[in-house]
Structures are given as C-alpha cells and as structure tokens.
C-alpha positions in Angstrom: 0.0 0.0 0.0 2.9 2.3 0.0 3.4 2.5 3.9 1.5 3.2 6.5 0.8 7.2 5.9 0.1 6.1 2.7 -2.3 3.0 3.5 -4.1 5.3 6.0 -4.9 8.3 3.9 -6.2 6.0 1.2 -8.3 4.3 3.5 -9.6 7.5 5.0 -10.7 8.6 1.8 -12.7 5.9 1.5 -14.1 4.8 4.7 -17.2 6.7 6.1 -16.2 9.7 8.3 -17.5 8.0 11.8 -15.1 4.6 11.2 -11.9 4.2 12.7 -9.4 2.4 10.7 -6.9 0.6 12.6 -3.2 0.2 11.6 -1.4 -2.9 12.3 2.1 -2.5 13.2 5.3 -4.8 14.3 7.8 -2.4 15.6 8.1 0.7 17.8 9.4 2.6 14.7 5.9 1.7 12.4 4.2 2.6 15.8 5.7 6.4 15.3 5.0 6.4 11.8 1.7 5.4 12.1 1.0 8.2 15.4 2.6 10.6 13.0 0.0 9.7 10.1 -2.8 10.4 12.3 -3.3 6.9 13.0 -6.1 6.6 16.2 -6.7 2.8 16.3 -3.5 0.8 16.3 -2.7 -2.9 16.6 0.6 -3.6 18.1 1.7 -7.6 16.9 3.5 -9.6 19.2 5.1 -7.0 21.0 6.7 -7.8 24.0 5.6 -6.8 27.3 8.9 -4.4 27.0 7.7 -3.0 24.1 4.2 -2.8 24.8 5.9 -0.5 28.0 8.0 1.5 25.6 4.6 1.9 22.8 2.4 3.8 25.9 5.4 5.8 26.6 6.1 6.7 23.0 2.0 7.3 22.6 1.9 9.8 25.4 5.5 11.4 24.2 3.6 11.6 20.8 0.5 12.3 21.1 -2.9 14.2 23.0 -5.6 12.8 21.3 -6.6 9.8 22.6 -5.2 6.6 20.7 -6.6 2.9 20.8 -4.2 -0.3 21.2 
C-alpha cells in the first residue's frame, strides 16, 4: 500500500467519516510512523511486554488525542 501514511490516507478517503481504521504495526518505529499519520486505532503484533511499555510511553510522548491499542 505504499506504507502506513500512505495506506491510512487512502483508507480514509474511502471509509465513512465515523469509522476508525486501525493500523497494524510490528515495531516501535511503524508505531511512530503510524501516530505521526494520524493513526487513532492501532494494533501492536506480538510486541513484547517491554515493548508494549515502551509503545504507551512513545504514545503519550507523541501524542494528546486519545489513541486505541
């Protein structure tokens, strides 16, 4: 799909303005990318319970709004 910025916008532009489309990602780095994309649902796969640790941190470094895992 391009990467995640890229996979989200084109889902946005297709998916009705009151659904939240939820980015899957397998690292902390595609976790940034996808807070930086606007991203409000995300999946984190198979992190560990380290990185799950490091993931809220990074979210609440990143961002206000409020963001779904």
């Amino acid at each position: 799909a391009g990467g995640i910025k890229s996979a989200l916008t084109k889902a946005q532009e297709i998916a009705p303005p009151n659904v939240f489309i939820q980015i899957e990602v397998e690292s902390l780095q595609e976790l940034q990318e996808a807070l930086i994309a606007g991203a409000r649902m995300i999946l984190l796969d198979n992190f560990t319970l380290d990185q799950l640790s490091d993931a809220v941190v990074l979210i609440r470094q990143q961002t206000d709004e409020q963001v779904i895992l």
